[in-house]
SEMAR-861780 format. One record per residue (C-alpha): residue in three letters; x, y, z. Coordinates in Angstrom, 3 decimals, always signed. Layout:
N
<r><resn>ALA</resn><px>X</px><py>Y</py><pz>Z</pz></r>
...
This chain:
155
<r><resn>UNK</resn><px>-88.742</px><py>-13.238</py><pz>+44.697</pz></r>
<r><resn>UNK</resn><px>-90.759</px><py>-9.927</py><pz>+43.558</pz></r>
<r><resn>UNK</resn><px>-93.995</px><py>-12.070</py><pz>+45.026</pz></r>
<r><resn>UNK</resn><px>-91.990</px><py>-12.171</py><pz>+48.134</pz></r>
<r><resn>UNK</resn><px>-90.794</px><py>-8.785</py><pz>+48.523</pz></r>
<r><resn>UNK</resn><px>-94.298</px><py>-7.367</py><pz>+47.350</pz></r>
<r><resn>UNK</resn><px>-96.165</px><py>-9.730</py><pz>+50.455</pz></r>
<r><resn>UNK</resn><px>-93.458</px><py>-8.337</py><pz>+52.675</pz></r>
<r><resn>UNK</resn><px>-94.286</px><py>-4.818</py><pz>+52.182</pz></r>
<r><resn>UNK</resn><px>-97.879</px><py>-5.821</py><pz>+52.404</pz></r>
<r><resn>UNK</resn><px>-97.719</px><py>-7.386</py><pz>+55.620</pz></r>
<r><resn>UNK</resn><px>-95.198</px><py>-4.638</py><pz>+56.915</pz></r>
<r><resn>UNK</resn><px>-97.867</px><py>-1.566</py><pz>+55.855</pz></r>
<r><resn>UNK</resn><px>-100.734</px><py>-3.377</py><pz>+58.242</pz></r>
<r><resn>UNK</resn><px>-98.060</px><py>-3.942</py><pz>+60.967</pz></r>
<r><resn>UNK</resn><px>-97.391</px><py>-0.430</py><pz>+60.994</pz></r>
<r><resn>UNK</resn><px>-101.020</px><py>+0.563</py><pz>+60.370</pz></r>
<r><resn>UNK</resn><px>-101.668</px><py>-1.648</py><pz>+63.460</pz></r>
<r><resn>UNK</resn><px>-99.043</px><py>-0.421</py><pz>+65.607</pz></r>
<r><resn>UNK</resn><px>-100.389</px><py>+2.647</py><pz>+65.268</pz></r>
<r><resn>UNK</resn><px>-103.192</px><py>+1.877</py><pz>+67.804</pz></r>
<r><resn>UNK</resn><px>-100.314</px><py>+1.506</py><pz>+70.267</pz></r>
<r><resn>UNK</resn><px>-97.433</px><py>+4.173</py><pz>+69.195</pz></r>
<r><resn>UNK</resn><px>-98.973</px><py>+7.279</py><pz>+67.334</pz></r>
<r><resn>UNK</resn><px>-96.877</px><py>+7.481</py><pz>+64.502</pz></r>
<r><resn>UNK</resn><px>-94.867</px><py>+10.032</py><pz>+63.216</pz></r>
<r><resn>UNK</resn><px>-97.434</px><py>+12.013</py><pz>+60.877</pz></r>
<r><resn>UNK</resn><px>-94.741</px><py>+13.609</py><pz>+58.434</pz></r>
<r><resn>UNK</resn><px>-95.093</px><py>+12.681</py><pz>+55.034</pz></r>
<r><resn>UNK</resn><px>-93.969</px><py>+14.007</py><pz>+51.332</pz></r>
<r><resn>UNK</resn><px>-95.650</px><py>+13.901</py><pz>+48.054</pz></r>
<r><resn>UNK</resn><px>-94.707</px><py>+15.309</py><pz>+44.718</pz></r>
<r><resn>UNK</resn><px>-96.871</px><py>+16.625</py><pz>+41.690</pz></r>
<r><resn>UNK</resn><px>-94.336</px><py>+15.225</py><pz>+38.996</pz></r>
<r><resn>UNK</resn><px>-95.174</px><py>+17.116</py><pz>+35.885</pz></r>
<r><resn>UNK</resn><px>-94.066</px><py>+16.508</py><pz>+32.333</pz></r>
<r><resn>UNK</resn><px>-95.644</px><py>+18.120</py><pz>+29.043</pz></r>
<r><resn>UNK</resn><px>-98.511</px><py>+18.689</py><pz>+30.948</pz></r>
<r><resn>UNK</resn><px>-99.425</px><py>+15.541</py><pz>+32.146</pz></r>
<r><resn>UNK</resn><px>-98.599</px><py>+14.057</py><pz>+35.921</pz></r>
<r><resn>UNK</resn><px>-97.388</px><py>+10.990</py><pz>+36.954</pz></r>
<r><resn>UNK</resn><px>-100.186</px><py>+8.955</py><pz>+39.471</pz></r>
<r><resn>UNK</resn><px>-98.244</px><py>+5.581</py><pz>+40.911</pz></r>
<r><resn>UNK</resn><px>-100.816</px><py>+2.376</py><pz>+42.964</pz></r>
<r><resn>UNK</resn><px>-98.510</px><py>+0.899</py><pz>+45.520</pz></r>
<r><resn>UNK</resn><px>-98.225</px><py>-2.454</py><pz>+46.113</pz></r>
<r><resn>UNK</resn><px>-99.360</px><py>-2.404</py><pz>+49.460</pz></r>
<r><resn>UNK</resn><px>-102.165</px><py>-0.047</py><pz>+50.898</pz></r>
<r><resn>UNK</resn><px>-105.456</px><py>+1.066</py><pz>+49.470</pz></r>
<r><resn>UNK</resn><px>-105.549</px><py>+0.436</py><pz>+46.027</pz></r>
<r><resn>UNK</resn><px>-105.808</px><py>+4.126</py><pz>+45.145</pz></r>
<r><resn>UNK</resn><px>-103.440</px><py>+6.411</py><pz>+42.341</pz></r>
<r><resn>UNK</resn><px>-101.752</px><py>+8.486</py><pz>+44.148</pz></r>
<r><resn>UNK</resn><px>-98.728</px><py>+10.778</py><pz>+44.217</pz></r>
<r><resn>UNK</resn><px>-95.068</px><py>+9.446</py><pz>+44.672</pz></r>
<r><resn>UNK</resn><px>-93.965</px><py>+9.721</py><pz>+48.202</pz></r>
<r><resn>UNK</resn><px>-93.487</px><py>+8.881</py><pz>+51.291</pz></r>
<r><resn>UNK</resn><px>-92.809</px><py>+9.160</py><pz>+55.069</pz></r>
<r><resn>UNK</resn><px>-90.429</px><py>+11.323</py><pz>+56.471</pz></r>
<r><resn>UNK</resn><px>-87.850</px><py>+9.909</py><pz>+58.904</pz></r>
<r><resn>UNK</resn><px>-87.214</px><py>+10.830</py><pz>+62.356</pz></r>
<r><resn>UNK</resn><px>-84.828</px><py>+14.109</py><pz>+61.926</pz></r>
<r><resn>UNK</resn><px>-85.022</px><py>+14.357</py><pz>+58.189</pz></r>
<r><resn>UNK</resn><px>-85.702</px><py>+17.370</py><pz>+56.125</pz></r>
<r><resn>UNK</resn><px>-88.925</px><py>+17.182</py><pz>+54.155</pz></r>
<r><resn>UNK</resn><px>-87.116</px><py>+18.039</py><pz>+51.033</pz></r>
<r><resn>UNK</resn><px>-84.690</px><py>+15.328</py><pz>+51.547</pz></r>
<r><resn>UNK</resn><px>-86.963</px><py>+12.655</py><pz>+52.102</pz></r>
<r><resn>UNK</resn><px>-89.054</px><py>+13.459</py><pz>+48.892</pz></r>
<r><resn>UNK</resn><px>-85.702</px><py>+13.168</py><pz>+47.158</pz></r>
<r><resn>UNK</resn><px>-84.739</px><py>+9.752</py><pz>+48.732</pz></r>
<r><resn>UNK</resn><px>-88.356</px><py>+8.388</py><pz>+48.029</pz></r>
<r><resn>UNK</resn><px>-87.913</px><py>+9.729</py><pz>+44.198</pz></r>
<r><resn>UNK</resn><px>-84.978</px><py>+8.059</py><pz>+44.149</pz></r>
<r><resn>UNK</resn><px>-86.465</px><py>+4.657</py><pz>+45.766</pz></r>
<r><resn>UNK</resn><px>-89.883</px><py>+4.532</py><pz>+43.754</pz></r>
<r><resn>UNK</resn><px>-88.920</px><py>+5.980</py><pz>+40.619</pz></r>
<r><resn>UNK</resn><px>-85.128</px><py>+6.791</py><pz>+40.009</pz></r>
<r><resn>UNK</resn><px>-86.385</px><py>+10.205</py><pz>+39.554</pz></r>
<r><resn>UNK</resn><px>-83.678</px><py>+13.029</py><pz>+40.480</pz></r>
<r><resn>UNK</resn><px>-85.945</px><py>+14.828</py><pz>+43.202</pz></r>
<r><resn>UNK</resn><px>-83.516</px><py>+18.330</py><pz>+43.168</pz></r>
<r><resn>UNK</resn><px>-85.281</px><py>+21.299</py><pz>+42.136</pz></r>
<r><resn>UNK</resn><px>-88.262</px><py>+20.728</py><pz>+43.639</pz></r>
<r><resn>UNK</resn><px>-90.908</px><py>+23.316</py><pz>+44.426</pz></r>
<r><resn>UNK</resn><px>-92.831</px><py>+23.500</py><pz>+48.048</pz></r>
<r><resn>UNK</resn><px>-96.334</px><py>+23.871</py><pz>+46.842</pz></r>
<r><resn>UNK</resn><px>-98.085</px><py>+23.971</py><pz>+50.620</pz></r>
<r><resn>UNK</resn><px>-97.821</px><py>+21.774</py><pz>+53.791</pz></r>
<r><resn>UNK</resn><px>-101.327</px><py>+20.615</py><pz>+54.457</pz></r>
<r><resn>UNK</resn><px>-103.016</px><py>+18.322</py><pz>+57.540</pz></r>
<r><resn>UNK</resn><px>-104.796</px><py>+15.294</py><pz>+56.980</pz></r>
<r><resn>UNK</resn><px>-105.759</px><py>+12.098</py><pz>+58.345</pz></r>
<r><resn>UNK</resn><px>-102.849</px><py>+9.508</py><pz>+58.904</pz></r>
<r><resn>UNK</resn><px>-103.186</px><py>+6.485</py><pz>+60.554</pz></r>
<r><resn>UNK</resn><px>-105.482</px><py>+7.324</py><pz>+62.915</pz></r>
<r><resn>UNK</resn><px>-104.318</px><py>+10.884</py><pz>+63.598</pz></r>
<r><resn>UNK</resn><px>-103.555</px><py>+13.573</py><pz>+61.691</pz></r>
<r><resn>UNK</resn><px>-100.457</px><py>+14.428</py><pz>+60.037</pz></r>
<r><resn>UNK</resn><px>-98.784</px><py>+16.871</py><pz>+57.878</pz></r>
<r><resn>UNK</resn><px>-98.067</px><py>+16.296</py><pz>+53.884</pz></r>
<r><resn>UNK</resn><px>-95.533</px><py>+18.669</py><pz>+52.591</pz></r>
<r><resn>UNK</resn><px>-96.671</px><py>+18.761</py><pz>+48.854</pz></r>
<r><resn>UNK</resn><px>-94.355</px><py>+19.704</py><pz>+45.946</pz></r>
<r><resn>UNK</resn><px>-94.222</px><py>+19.990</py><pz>+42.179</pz></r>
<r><resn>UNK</resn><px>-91.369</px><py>+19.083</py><pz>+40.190</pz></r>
<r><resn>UNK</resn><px>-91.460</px><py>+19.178</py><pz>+36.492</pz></r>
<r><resn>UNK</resn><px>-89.474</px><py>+16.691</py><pz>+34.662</pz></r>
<r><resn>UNK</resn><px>-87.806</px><py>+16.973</py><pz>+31.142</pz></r>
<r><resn>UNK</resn><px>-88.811</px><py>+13.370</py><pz>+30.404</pz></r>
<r><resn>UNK</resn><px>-91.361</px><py>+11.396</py><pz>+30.958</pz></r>
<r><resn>UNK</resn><px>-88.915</px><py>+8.246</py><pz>+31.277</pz></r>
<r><resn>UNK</resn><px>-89.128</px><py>+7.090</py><pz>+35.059</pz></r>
<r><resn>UNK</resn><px>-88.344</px><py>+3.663</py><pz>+35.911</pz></r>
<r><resn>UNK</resn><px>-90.307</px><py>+2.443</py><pz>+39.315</pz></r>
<r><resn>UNK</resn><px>-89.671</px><py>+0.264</py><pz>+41.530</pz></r>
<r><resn>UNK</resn><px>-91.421</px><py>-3.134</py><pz>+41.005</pz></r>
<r><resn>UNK</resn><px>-91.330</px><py>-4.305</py><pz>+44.581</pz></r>
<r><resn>UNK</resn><px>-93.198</px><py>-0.510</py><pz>+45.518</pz></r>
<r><resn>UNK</resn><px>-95.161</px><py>+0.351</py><pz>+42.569</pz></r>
<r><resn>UNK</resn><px>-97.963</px><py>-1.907</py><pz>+41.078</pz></r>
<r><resn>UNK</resn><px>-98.195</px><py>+0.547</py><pz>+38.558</pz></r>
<r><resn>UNK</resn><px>-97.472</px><py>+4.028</py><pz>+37.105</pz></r>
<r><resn>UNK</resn><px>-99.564</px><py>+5.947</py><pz>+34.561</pz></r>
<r><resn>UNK</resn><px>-99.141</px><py>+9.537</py><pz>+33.658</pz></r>
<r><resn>UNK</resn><px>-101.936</px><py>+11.612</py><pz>+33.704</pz></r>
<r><resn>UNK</resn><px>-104.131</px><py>+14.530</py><pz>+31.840</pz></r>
<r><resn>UNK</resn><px>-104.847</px><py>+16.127</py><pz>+35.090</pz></r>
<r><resn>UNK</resn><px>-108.672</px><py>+17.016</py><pz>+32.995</pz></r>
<r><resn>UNK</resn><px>-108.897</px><py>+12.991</py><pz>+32.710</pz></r>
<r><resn>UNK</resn><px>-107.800</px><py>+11.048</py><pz>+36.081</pz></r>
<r><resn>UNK</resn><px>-108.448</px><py>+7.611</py><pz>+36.642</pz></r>
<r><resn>UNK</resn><px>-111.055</px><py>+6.183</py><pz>+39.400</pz></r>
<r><resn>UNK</resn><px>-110.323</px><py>+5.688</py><pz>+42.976</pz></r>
<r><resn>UNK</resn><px>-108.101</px><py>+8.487</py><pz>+43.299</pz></r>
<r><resn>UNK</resn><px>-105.889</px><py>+8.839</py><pz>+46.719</pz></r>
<r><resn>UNK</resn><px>-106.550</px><py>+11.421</py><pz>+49.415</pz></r>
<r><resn>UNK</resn><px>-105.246</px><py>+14.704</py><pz>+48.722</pz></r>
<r><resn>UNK</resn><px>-104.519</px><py>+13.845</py><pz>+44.832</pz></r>
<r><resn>UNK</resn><px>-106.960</px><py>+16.628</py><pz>+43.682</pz></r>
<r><resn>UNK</resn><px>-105.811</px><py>+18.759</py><pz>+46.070</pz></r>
<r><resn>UNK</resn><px>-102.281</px><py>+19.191</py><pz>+45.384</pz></r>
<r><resn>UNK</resn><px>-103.196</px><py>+19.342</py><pz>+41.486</pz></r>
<r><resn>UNK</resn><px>-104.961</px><py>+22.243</py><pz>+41.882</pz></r>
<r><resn>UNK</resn><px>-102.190</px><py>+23.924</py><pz>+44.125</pz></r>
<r><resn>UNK</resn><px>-99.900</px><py>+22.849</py><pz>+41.736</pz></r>
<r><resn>UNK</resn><px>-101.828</px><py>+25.170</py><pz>+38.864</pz></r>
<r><resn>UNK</resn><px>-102.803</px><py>+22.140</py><pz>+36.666</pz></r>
<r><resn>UNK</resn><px>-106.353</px><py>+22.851</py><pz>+35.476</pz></r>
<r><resn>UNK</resn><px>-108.627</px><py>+20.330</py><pz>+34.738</pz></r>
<r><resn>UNK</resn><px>-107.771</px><py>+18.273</py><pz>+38.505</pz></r>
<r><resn>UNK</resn><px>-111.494</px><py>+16.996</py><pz>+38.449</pz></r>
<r><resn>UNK</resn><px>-111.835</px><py>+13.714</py><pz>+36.880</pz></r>
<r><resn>UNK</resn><px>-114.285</px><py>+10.523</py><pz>+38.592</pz></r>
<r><resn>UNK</resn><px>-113.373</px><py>+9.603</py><pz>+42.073</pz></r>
């Protein structure tokens, strides 16, 4: 069933990576530095570029960027996304125009996060002085803006 659910996601991300050629998309997206004892948390999806990356997601049609990082928390990680900090809204490329990430930092008394299976391939925290390979766009960027020193690592 988990195969299942994983492929669907899979073939869902290209349909909407595909549509996009047709229907720009939205371009409003969240993504949260999640800090604990001075490490972050990097997630790989299960669909996608096989990049780490920060937790997040898209933000739905009338939502509040704030609320959708806490939904997506919620979904990904059972993380309690309240109390999070807007670090900077920054412009990138989506698929195939640019959108706007609203970045944030939230610092967690635990490092205990339980993710999603069907979402996350994988979770790993961080020394932001020692990230892994293949790192997701914007990933050093919000690390810096975040004040974590040390966001160079190997690409």
């Amino acid at each position: 069933m988990l195969r299942l659910r994983r492929a669907a996601y899979r073939v869902a991300y290209r349909l909407l990576w595909l549509a996009a050629f047709v229907v720009p998309p939205r371009g409003r997206g969240v993504k949260a530095v999640l800090v604990h004892d001075s490490r972050v948390l990097l997630v790989r999806h299960t669909y996608g570029p096989d990049r780490w990356e920060l937790p997040g997601g898209g933000v739905r049609r009338g939502e509040d960027p704030a609320a959708a990082l806490r939904r997506e928390l919620e979904e990904e990680l059972a993380v309690d996304g309240a109390g999070a900090v807007a670090l900077a809204v920054l412009t990138g490329p989506g698929r195939l125009r640019h959108h706007r990430m609203h970045l944030y930092r939230l610092d967690l008394p635990s490092a205990a996060v339980s993710s999603d299976p069907v979402e996350i391939a994988d979770a790993r925290w961080c020394e932001p002085g020692s990230l892994p390979r293949r790192l997701g766009f914007m990933v050093r960027e919000a690390l810096a803006l975040a004040d974590l020193a040390g966001s160079g690592g190997t690409s």
